[in-house]
MARPA-725262 format. One record per residue: x negated, y negated, z negated of N, C-alpha, C, O in turn; residue in one letter. Coordinates in steps of 0.2 Angstrom, whole numbers, plus 5000, padded with zeros to 4 digits. Example, Ala and Ser with C-alpha at 12.3 -4.5 7.8 and 13.67 -1.06 7.14 Angstrom:
! MARPA-725262
493450284961493850224961493450164961492950174958A
493650114965493250054964493650004961493349944960S
END
This chain:
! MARPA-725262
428247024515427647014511427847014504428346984503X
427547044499427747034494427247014488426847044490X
427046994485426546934482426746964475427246944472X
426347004472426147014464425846944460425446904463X
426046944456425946874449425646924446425946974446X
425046894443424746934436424846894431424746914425X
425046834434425246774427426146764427426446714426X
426446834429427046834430427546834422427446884419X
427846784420428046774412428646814414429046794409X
429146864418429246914415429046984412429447014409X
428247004415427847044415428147104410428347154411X
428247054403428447124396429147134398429547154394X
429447124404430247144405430147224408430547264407X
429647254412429647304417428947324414428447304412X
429047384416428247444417428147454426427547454430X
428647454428428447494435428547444441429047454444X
427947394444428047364451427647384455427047394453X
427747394461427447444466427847424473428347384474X
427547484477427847474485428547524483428947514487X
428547564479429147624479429847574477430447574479X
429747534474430247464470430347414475430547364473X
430347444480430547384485431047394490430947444493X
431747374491432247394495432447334498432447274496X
432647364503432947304510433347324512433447384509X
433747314515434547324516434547284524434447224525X
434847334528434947304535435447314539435647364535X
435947314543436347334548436147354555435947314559X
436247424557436147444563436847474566437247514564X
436547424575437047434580436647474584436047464586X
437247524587437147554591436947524599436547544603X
437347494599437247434604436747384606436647334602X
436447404611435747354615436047294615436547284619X
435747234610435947164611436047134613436347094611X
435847154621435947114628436647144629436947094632X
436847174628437647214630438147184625438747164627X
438047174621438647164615438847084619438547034621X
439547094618439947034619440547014614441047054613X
440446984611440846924606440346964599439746974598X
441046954593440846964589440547034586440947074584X
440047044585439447114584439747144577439847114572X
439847214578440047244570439447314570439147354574X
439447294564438847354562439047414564439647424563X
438447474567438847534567438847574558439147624556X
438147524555437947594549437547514547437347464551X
437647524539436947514534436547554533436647614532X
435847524531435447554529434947524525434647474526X
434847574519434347574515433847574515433747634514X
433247534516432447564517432347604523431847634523X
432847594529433047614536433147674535432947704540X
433547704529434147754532434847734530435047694527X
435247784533435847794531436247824536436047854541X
437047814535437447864539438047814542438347764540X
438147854547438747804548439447864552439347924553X
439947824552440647874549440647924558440647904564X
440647984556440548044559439948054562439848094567X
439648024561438948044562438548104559438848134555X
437848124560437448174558437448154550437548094548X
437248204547437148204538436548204536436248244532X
436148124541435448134540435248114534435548124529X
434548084534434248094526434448024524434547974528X
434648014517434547964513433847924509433347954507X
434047874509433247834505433747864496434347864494X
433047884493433047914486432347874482431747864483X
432847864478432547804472432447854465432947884462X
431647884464431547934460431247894452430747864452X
431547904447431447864441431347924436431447984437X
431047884430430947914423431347904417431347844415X
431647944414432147914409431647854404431047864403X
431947814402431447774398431047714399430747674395X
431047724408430647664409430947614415431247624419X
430647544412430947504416430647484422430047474422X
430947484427430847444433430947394436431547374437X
430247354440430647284444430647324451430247354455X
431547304453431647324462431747264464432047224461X
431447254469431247194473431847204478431747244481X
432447164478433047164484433147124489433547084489X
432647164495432847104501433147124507433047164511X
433847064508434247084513433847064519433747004520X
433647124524433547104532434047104536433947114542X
434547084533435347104539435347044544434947004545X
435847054547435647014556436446984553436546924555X
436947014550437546974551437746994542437346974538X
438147034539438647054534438047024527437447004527X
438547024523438247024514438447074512438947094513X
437947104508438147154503438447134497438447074494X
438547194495438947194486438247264486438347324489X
437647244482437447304480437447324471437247294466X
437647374473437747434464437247474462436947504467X
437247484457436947564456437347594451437447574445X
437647654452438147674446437947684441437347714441X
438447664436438347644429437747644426437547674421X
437347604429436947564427437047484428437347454433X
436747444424436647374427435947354427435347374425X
436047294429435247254431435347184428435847154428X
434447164427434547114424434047074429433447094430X
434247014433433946974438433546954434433646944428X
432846944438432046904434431946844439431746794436X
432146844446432046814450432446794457432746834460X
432346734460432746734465432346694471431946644470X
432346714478431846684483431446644482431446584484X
430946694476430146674475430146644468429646634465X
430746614465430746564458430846614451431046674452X
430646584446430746644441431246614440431146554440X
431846644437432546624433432446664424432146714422X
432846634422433146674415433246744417433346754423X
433146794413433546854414434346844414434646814410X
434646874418435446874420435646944420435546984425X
435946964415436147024416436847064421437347034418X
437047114425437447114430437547164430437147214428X
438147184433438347254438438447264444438647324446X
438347204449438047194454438047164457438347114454X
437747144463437447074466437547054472437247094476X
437847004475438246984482437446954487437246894487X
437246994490436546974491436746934501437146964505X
436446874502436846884510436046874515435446874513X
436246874521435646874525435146834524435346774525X
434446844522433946824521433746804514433146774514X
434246824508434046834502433846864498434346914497X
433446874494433046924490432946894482432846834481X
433046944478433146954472432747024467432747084467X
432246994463432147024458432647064451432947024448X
432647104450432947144444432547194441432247234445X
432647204435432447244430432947314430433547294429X
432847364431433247434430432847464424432247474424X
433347484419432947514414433347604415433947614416X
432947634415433147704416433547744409433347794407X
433947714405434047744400434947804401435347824396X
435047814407435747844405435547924408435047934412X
435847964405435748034405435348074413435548044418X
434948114412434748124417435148144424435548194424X
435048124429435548164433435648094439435448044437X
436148104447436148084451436448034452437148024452X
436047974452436747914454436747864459436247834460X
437247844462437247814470437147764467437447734462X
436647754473436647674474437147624480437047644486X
437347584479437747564484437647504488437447454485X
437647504493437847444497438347424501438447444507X
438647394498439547394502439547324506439647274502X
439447324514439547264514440047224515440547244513X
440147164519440547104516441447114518441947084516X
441247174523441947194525442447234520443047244522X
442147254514442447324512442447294504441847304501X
442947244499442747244494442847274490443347314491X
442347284484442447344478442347274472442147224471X
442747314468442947294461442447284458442047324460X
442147244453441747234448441947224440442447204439X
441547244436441647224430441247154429441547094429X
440347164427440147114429439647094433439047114434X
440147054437439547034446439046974443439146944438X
438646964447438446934449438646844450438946844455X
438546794447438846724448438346694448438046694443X
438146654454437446624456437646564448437246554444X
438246544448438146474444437946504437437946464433X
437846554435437646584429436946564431436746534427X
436346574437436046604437435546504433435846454434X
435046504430434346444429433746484429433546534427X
433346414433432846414433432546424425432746414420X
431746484427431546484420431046414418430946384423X
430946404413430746334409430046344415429846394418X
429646284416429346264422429346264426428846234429X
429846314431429946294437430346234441430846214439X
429946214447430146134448430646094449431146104453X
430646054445431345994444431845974448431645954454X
432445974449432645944454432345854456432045814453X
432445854460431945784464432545734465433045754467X
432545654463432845614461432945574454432645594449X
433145534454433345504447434245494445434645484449X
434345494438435045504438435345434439434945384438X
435745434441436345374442436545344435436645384430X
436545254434436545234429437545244426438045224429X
437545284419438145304419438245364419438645394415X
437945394423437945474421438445504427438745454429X
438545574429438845604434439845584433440145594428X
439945584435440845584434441045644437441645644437X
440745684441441045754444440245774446439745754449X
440645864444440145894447440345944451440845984450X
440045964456440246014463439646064462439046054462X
439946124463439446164464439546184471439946194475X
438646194473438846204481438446274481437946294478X
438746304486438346364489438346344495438046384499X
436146424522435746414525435046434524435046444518X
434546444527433946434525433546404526433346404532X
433146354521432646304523431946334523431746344517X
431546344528430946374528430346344524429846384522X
430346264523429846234520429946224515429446184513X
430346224510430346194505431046234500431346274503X
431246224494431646264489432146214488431846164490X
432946194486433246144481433646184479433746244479X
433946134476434446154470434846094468434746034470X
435246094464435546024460435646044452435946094450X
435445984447435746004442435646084439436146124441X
435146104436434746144434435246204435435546234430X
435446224442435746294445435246334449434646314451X
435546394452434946434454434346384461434546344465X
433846404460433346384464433246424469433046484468X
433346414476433346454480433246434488433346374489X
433146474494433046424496433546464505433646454511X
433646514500434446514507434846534502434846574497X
435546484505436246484501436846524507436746534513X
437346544501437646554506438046474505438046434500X
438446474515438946394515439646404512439946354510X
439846474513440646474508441046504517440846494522X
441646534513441946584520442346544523442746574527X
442446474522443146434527442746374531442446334528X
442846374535442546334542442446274541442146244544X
442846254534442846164531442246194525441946144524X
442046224524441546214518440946184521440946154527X
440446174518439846124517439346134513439446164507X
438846114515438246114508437946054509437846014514X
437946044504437445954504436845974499436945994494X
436145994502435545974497435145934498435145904503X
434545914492434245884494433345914491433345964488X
432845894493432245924492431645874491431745814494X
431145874488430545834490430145834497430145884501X
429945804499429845794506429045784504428745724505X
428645844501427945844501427645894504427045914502X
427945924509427645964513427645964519428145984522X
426945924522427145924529426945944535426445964537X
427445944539427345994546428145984550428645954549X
427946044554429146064556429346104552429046164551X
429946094549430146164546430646174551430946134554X
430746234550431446254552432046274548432046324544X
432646234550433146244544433646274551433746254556X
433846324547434246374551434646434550434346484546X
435146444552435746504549435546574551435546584557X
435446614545435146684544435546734548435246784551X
436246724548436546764553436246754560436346704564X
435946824563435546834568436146794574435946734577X
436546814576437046804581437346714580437546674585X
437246694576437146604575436546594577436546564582X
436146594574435546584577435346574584435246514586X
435446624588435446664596435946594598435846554603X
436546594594437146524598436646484596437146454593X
436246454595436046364593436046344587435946284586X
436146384579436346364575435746344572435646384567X
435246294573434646264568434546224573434646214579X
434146174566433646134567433146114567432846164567X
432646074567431946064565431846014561431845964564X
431646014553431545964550430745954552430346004552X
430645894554429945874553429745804547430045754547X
429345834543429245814538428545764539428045794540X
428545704538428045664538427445664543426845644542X
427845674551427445684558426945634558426445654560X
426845574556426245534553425945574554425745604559X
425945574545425345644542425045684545424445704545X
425445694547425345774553424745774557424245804556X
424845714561424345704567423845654563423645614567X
423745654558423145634555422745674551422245654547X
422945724551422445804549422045804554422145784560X
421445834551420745834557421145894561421645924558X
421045904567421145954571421745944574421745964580X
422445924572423045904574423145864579422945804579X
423545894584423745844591424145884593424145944591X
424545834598425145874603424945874609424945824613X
424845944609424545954614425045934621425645924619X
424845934628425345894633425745954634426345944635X
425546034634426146084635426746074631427246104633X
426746024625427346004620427845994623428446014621X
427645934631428045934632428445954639428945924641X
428245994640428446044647428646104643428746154647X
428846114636429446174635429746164637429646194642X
430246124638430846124638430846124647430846184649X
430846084650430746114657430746194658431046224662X
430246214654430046294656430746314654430946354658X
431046304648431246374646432046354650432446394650X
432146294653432546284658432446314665432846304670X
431846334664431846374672431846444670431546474674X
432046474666431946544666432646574668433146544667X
432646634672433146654673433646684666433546664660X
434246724669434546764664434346824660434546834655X
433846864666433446914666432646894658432646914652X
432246854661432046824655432146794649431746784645X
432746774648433246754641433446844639433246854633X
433646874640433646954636433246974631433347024628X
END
């Protein structure tokens, strides 16, 4: 879903937002899910659901058709099940407007380390000479070089988007950590860095994220790892936010099947888990 702002305070940065300005980035395996044992490797990426992969047919590519001179917002959302990209467009760069729904400062780049389940607004201005240039997605297996990437701790919130939640510590901070999951119900952040509301956790098994959020939206959220094959092992939870509340909305009750899931789905065979 993609949701136009007509009160969007980038607006004067781009001419052109539409359905053609929207790209997704996904990983396709050849392999039926149910077969794959251990760790899953992509056979091919694809852009806007094409692409090619190594000695395969020289099927079609997704083509991004522009005008010299004019600027564009492309809407960048990864649907991938497992890898992060590093995505480019050659010799060009891009200026972020936006990050998983928040408006940020403009941030200028030459590319951007997007990982599963985050999305990213950018401005492309079409001004370098007429003629053919790749757009890349290289993902997380394969690194390429940058001049200037992307660094989320560059990235801020633009002037009114919401506060971090808390009060300061009397004395002031004595250290600061930056931290890089996703939370369905709500956004955080720390200490006015990107707003966002899937992080990546960092590539070494001891890494961690600590956030925190406002607790004004209530219902179950689910907080849970975007990597599709974590997911599938058990990797989520369910924040339930102010269950009170909840069941004191007109209409809300737990109904008694609530609580014969779990029985059920303990009786299902191997065959119905597929």
């Amino acid at each position: 879903m993609v949701i136009y702002d007509p009160a969007d305070p980038h607006l004067g940065l781009y001419d052109v937002d539409d359905d053609a300005t929207v790209i997704t980035l996904s990983d396709w395996y050849h392999e039926p899910a149910a077969t794959i044992v251990g760790a899953a490797v992509p056979d091919a990426t694809l852009i806007n659901g094409l692409g090619r992969y190594i000695n395969g047919p020289a099927s079609a590519l997704t083509v991004f058709t522009v005008t010299k001179g004019v600027r564009y917002r492309y809407r960048l959302v990864s649907i991938s099940c497992d890898p992060n990209y590093v995505f480019s467009i050659d010799n060009h760069t891009m200026t972020i407007i936006e990050v998983d729904g928040t408006n940020h400062n403009p941030l200028t780049v030459d590319s951007i380390q997007i990982f599963a389940g985050q999305r990213y607004s950018f401005v492309l201005t079409a001004n370098q000479p007429v003629a053919n240039y790749w757009v890349r997605t290289v993902p997380s297996s394969s690194p390429l070089a940058s001049v200037n990437p992307l660094v989320e701790t560059d990235l801020h919130p633009s002037p009114g988007a919401a506060p971090v939640p808390g009060k300061p510590f009397v004395g002031g901070a004595d250290k600061t950590i930056q931290l890089q999951i996703g939370f369905a119900g709500g956004l955080f952040s720390i200490n006015n860095v990107v707003i966002r509301d899937v992080v990546n956790t960092g590539p070494d098994t001891s890494d961690n994220v600590t956030f925190r959020f406002v607790t004004n939206n209530a219902g179950p959220w689910f907080l849970h790892c975007h990597i599709d094959f974590h997911l599938d092992a058990g990797l989520a939870a369910v924040f339930v936010e102010d269950p009170a509340g909840v069941l004191k909305e007109k209409g809300v009750s737990q109904p008694a099947e609530w609580d014969a899931l779990c029985p059920t789905y303990d009786a299902l065979s191997s065959t119905n888990l597929r």
